[in-house]
C-alpha positions in Angstrom: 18.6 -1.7 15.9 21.6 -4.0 16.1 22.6 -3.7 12.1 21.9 0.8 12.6 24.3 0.5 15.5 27.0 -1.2 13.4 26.4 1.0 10.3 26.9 4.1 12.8 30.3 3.0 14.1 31.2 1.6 11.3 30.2 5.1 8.9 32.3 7.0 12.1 35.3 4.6 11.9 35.5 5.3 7.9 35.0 9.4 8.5 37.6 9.1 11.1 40.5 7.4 8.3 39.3 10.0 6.1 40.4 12.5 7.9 43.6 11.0 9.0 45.0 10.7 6.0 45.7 14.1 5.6 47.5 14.9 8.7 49.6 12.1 8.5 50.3 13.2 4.8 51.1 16.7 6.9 52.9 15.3 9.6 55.4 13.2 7.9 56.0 16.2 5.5 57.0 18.4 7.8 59.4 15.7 9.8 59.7 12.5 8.7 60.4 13.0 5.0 63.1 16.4 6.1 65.5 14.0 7.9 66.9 12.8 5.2 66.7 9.2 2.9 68.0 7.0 5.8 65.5 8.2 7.8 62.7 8.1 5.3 64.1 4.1 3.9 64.2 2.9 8.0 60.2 3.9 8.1 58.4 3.1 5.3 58.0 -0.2 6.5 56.2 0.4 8.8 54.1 3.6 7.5 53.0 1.2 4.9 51.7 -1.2 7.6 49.7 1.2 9.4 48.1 2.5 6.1 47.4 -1.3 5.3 45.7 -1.8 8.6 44.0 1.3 8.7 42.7 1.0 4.9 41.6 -2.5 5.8 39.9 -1.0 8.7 38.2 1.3 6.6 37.7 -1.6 3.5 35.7 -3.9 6.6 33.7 -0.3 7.7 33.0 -0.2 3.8 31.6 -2.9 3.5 29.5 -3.4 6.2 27.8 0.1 5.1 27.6 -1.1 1.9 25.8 -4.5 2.0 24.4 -4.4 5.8 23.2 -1.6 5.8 21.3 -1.7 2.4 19.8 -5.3 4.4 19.0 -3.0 6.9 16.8 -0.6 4.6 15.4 -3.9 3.2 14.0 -5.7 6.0 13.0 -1.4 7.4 11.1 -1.8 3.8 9.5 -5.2 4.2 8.3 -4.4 8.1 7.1 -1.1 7.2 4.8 -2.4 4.3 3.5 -5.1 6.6 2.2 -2.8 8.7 1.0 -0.8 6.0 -1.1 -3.5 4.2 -2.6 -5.0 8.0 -3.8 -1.2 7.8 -5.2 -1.9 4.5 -6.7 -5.5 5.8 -8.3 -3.1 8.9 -10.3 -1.0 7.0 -13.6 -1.1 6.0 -15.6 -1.3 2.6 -16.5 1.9 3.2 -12.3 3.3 2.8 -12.1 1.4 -0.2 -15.1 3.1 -1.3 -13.2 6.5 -1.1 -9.7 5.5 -2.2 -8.1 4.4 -5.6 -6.6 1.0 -5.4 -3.6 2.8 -7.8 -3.1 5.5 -5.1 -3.5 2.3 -2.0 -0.6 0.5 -4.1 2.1 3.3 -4.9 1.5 4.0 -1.0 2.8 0.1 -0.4 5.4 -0.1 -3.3 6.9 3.2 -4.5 6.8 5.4 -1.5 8.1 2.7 0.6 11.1 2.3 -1.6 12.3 6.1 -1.3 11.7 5.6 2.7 13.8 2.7 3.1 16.6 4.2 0.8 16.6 7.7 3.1 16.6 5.4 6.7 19.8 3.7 5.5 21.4 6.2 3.6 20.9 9.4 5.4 22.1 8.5 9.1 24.9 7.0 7.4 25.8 9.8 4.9 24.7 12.8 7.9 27.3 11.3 10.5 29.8 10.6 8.0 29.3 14.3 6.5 28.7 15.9 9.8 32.2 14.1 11.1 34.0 15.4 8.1 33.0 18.8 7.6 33.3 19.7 11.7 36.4 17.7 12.0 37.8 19.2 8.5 36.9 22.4 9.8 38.5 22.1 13.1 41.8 20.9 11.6 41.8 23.6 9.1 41.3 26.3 12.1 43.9 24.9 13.8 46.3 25.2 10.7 45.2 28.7 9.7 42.3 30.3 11.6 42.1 33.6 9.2 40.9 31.7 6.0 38.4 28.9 8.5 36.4 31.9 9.4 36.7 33.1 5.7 35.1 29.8 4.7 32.8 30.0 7.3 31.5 33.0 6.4 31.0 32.0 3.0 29.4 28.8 3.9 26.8 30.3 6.7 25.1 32.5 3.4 24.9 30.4 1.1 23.5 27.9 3.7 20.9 30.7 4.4 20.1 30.6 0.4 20.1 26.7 0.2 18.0 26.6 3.3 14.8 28.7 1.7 15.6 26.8 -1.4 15.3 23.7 0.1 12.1 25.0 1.6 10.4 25.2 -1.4 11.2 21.8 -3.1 9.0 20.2 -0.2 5.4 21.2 -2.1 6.9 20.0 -5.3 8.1 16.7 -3.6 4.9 16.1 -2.1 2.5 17.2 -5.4 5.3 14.6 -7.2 4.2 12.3 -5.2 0.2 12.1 -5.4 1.0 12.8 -9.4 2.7 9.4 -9.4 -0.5 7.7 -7.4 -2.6 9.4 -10.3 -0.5 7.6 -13.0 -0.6 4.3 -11.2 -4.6 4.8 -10.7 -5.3 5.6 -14.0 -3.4 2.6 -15.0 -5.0 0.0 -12.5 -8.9 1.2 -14.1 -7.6 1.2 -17.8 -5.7 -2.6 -17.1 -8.7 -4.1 -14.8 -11.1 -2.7 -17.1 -9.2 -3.7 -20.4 -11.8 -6.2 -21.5 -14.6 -2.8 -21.8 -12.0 -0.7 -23.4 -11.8 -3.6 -26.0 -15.5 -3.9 -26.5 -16.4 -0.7 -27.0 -13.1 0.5 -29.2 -11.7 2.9 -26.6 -8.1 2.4 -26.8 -7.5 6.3 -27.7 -9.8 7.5 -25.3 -7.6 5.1 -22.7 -4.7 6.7 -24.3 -5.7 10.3 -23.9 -6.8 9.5 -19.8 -3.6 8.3 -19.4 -2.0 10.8 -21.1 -3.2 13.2 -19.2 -2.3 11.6 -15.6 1.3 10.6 -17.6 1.5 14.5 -18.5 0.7 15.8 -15.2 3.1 13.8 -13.6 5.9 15.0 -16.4 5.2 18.4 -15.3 5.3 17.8 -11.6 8.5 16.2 -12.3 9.8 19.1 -14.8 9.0 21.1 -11.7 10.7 19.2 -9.5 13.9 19.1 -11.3 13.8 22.8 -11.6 13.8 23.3 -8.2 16.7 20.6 -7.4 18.6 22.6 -10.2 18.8 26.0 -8.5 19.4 24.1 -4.9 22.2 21.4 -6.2 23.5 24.9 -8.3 24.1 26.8 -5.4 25.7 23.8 -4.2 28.6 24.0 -7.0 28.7 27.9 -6.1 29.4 27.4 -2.5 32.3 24.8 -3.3 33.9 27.3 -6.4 34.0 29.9 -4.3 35.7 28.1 -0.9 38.2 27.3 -4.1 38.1 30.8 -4.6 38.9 31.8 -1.0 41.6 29.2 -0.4 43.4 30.2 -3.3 43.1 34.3 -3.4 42.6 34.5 0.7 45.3 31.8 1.1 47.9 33.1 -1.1 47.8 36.5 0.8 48.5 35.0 4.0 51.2 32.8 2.4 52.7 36.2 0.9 52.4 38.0 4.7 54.0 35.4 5.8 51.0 34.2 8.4 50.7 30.9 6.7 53.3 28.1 5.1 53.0 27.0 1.4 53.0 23.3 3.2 50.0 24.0 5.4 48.2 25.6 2.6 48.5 22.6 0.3 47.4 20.4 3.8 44.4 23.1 3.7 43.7 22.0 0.3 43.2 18.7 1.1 41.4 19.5 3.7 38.8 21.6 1.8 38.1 18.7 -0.3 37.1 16.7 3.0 35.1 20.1 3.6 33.7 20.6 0.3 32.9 16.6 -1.2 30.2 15.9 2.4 28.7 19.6 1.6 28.2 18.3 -2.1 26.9 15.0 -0.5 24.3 16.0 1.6 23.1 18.7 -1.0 22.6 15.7 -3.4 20.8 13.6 -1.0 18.2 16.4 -1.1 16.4 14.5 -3.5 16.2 11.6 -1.1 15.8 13.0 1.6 12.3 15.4 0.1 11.1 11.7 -1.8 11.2 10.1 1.5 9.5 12.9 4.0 6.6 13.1 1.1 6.3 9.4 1.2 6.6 9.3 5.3 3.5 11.3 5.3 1.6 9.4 3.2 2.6 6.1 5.2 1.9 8.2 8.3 -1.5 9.2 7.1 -2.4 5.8 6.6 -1.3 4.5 9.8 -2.7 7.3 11.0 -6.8 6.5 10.0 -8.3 4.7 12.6 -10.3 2.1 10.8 -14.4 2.7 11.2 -15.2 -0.4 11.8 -13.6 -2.2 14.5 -14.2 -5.2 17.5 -16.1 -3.3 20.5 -14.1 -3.8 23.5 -16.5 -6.1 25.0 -17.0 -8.1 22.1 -17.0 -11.8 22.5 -17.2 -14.0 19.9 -20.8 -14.8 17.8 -22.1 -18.2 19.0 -24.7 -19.2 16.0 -27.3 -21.8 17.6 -30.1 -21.3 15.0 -29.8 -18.5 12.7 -31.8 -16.2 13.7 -31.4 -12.5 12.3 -33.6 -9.4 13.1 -33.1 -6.5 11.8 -34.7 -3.6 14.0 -35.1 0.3 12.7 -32.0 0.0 11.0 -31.0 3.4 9.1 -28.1 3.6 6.9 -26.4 6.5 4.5 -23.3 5.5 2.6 -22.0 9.3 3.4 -21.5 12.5 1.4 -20.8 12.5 -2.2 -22.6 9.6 -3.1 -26.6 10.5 -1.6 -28.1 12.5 1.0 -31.1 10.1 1.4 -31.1 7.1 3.6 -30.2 4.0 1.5 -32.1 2.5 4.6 -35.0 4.1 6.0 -36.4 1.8 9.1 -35.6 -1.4 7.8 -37.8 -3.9 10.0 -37.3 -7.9 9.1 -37.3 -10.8 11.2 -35.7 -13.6 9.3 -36.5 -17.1 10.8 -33.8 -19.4 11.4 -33.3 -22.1 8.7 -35.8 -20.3 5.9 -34.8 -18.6 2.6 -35.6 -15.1 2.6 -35.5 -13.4 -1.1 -35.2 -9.6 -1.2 -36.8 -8.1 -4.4 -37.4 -4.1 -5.4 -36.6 -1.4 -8.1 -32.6 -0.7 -7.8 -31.2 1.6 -5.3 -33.8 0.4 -3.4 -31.5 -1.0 -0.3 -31.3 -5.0 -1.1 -27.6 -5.6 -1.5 -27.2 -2.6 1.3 -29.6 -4.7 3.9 -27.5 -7.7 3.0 -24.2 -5.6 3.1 -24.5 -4.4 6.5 -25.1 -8.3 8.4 -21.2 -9.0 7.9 -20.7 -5.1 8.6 -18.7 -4.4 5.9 -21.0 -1.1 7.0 -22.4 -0.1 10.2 -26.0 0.5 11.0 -25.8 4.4 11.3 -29.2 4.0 13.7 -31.2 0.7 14.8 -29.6 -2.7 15.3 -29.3 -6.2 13.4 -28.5 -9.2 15.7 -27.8 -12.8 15.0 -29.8 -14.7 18.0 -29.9 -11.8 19.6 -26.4 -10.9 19.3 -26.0 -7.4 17.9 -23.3 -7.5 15.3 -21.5 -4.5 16.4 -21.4 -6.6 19.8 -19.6 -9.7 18.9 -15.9 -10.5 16.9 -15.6 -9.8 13.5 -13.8 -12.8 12.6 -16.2 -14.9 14.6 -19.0 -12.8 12.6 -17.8 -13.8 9.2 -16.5 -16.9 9.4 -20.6 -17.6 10.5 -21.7 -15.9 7.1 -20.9 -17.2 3.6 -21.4 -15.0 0.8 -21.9 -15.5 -3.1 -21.7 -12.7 -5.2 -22.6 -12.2 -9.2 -18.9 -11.0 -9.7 -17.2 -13.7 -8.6 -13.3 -13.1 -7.4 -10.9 -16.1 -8.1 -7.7 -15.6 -7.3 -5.0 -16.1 -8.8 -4.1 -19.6 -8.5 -4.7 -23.2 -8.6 -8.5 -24.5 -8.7 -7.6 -26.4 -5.6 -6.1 -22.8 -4.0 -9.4 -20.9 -4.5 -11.6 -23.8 -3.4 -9.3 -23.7 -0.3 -9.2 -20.2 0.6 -13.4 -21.3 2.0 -10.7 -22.8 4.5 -7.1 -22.9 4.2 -6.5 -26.0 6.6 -9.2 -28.2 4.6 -8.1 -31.3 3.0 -7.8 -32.6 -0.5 -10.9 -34.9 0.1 -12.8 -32.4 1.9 -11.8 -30.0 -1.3 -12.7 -32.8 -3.7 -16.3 -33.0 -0.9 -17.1 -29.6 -1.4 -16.4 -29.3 -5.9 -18.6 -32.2 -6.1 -21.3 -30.8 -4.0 -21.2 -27.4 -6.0 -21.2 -29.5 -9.4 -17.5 -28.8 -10.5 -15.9 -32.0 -9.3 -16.7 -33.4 -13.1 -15.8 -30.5 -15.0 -12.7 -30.1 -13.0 -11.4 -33.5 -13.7 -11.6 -32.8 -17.6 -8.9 -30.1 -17.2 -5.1 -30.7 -18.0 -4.3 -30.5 -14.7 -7.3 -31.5 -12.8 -7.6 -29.3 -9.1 -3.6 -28.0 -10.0 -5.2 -26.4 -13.3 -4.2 -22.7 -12.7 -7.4 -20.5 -13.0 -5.6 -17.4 -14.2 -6.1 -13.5 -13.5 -9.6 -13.1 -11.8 -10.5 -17.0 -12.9 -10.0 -15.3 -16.5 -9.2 -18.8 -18.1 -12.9 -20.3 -16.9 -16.3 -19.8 -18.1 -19.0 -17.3 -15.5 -20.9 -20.4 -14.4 -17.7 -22.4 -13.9 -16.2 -19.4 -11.5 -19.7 -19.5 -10.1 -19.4 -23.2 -9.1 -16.1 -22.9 -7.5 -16.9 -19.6 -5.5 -20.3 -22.2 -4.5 -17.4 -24.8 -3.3 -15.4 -22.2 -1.4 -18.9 -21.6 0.7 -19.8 -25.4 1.1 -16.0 -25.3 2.3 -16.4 -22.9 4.7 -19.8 -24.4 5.7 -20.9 -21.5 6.9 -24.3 -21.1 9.2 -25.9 -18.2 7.2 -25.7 -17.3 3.7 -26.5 -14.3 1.6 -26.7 -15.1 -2.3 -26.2 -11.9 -4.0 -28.0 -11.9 -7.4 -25.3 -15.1 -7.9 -27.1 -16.3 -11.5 -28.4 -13.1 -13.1 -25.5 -12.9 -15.5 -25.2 -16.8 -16.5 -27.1 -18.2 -19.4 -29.6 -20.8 -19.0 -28.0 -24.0 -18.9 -25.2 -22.8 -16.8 -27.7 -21.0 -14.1 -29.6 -24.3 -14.0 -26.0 -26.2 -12.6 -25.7 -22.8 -10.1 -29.2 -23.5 -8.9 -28.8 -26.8 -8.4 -26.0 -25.9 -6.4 -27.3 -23.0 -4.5 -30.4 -25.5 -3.4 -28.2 -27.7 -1.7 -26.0 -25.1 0.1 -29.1 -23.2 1.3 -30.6 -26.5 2.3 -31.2 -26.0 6.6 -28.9 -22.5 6.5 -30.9 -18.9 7.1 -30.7 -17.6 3.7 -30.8 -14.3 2.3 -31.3 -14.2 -1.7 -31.3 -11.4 -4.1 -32.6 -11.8 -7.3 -33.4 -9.9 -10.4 -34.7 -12.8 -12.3 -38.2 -13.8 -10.1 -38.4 -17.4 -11.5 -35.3 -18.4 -9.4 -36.6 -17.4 -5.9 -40.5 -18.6 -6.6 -39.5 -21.4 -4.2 -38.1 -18.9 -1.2 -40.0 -19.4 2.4 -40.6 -15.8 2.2 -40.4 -13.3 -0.6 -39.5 -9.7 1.0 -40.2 -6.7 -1.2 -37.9 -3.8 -0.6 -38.7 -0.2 -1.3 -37.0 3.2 -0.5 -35.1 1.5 2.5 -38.1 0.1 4.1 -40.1 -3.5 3.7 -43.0 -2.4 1.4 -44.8 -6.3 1.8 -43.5 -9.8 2.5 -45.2 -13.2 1.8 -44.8 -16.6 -0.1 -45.1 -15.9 -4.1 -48.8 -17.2 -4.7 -49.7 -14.6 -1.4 -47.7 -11.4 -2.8 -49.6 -12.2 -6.4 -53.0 -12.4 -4.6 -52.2 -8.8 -3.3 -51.4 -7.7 -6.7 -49.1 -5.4 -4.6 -45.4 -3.7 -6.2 -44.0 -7.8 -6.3 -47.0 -8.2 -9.0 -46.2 -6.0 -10.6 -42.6 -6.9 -11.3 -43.7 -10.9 -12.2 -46.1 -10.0 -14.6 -43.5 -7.5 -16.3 -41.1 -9.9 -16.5 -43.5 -12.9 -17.3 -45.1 -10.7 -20.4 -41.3 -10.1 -21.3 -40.4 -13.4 -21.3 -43.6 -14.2 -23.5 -42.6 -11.2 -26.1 
């Protein structure tokens, strides 16, 4: 507020020399320089110190616009996109779900840009504009008040034209704007995804998609452009024909006798302080449209309340022996991806301390059951609780830092193998970093690389192999030392030898934690205190392995398909 202050006065201070250099021009024309050269030679002195001082006024004003107020629109910029991505770090799976991550970052980068550009340039260039042209105009009426009200005239229709013009760029401006998020969407899914446009040749068909968004956005901006064309146009109009006015209108009151060839030429002057701040704020149009279509986007971000939030009575979870029941829950992921429950009455009681392995046909609700103890969705009906806490009762932050997850697509981040070790718990040690690779068995492999922890993992852990990023995302849990844990399907893409390291790993970390375990491949949960069968959203039978094969039941059926496939 402090920096918009002193770009205000200072943008005033430099209108106001502006306009005074004009009628001093005009003043010491009509007196000063008629008294003669001893006159003129006894002042010039000291004119030329007051034009000093008041151009060094005007070179300090400058320069504060200039560089603090751009530092101004900077740190506007950088506040504004904090508050944008704790939005982003609100929401839900669900929002991500429904939004392109191309769209989510041209929100953060691009449209944030023309916003902080329009707050520090517009205030500035409106007051010093408005200050001119009212100011101009008031001088010029007092000079000659026949050809102000000319000008006027002139200037209130085209204003009327340029108003309904400018009326019309704000569709184009906005649809320019979501064209943009297109091209940066298609972009994110062709770059992430670059490794499947490789294997299966696709390179033109990549081309051609993003052609298409590139195209669209070409023509959105071809329309765009069209549209600043006729308003910046009538812009030129308005100032060739005050030129016009001054100089037909103007000369005939000169010729009456109702106006001075001296004040005229002061009028000239004058209508380039009138004409150059019109011409000004008719090119910050452009600004001005990129920023209000932007603004709403930001606003309509801001403005989603996140679906998932702390209660207000929540309290935070207190874990004393992992005990999770899950009561008539029903779920639906919304419309436009099913109409049918994903969950249909799920019932399990999970006993503290056991491993619990969720089987079934696909679609069938596993990774959803597991999804929805974190609440990265919310039970639409029914209840889960965590010793006989209800989830949606108790912290979030509290609620995952008591569940550890490992997923089949493991995310490494981009950074050291010490970093994404770490980020199970940013304030942990070296040692207790070192503690938790060895228990995962990394710590070996890890001191075979150039740079041992410092090794730099690359985009997504790209420079490791899938059991190696396994391992680590396995340290990041035993980091975290979490109370529960939910494997999800964590070795079905590894090959043998490098799913037997995982499982070694995953036996120890499940060792005296509630565990929840899906798995595609039966042979890796034939050990789980309880195999759970899930079917349409419901359990359809539960037991150990040897008791689900005696009842030759929907788990049978799976073993011996896989068992006879693993024979063929």
């Amino acid at each position: 507020m402090g920096l918009f202050i002193g770009d205000t006065v200072c943008a005033i201070v430099q209108a106001a020399c502006d306009l005074a250099f004009p009628l001093i021009l005009r003043a010491l024309t009509g007196g000063l320089f008629a008294e003669g050269r001893d006159a003129i030679m006894a002042n010039l002195l000291w004119i030329a110190a007051g034009l000093i001082v008041m151009y060094a006024v005007r070179y300090g004003c400058k320069y504060f616009v200039s560089c603090w107020g751009h530092i101004m629109g900077a740190r506007m910029e950088s506040a504004m996109r904090e508050d944008l991505f704790d939005q982003y770090e609100r929401f839900s799976f669900s929002y991500f779900d429904r939004h392109n991550t191309g769209d989510l970052m041209s929100r953060l980068v691009s449209d944030l840009f023309d916003i902080a550009e329009a707050a520090h340039h517009l205030p500035e260039a409106l007051i010093v504009c408005i200050i001119q042209v009212i100011g101009s105009f008031i001088i010029m009426f007092t000079i000659g008040w026949q050809l102000a009200l000319a000008m006027l005239l002139v200037t209130a229709v085209m204003a009327v034209y340029m108003f309904r013009a400018n009326t019309r760029m704000k569709s184009v401006f906005s649809e320019n704007r979501e064209r943009i998020s297109g091209v940066n969407t298609q972009l994110e899914d062709s770059l992430a995804g670059a490794r499947v446009v490789k294997s299966f040749a696709n390179e033109n068909l990549e081309r051609e998609k993003f052609g298409r968004a590139n195209n669209a956005y070409l023509a959105s901006k071809e329309g765009m452009y069209r549209a600043l064309g006729h308003y910046q146009g009538a812009g030129a109009l308005l100032t060739g024909l005050l030129y016009t006015v001054i100089i037909v209108y103007g000369g005939y009151l000169v010729a009456t006798g109702d106006m001075t060839v001296v004040d005229l030429a002061t009028y000239a002057l004058y209508v380039s302080l009138f004409t150059t701040p019109l011409q000004t704020i008719i090119d910050f149009t452009e600004m001005f449209q990129k920023a209000v279509a932007g603004f709403r986007r930001f606003d309509e971000i801001l403005g989603t309340k996140p679906d998932i939030l702390d209660a207000p009575h929540a309290k935070p979870l207190k874990v004393t022996d992992g005990h999770v029941v899950y009561h008539e829950v029903y779920f639906n992921y919304g419309e436009g991806v099913t109409d049918k429950p994903v969950l249909q009455g799920m019932n399990l009681d999970i006993q503290p301390g056991k491993t619990y392995a969720l089987v079934g046909p696909s679609g069938g609700g596993k990774s959803t059951t597991c999804a929805l103890l974190p609440r990265f969705y919310d039970v639409a009906s029914g209840s889960i609780t965590i010793d006989g806490q209800d989830v949606r009762d108790v912290q979030l932050d509290s609620l995952h830092r008591a569940i550890g997850i490992v997923q089949q697509d493991v995310y490494l981040f981009n950074g050291t193998v010490a970093e994404n070790i770490a980020y199970g718990r940013p304030d942990a040690t070296f040692d207790e970093i070192v503690d938790a690779a060895k228990k995962a068995n990394i710590h070996d492999f890890i001191q075979t690389l150039p740079e041992g922890y410092e090794t730099p993992v690359g985009e997504r852990g790209g420079h490791l192999s899938g059991g190696q990023k396994q391992r680590i995302a396995i340290a990041r849990v035993f980091l975290k030392n979490p109370a529960i844990l939910v494997l999800d399907e964590a070795t079905s893409a590894l090959d043998n030898e490098s799913e037997h390291a995982v499982q070694e790993a995953l036996a120890q970390l499940s060792r005296g934690r509630t565990t929840l375990v899906i798995a595609h491949r039966l042979s890796t949960i034939k050990d789980a205190d309880v195999i759970v069968t899930v079917k349409d959203g419901r359990v359809a039978e539960m037991g150990t392995h040897d008791e689900l094969l005696q009842k030759n039941g929907t788990y049978a059926h799976y073993y011996r398909m896989q068992f006879q496939g693993e024979r063929a």
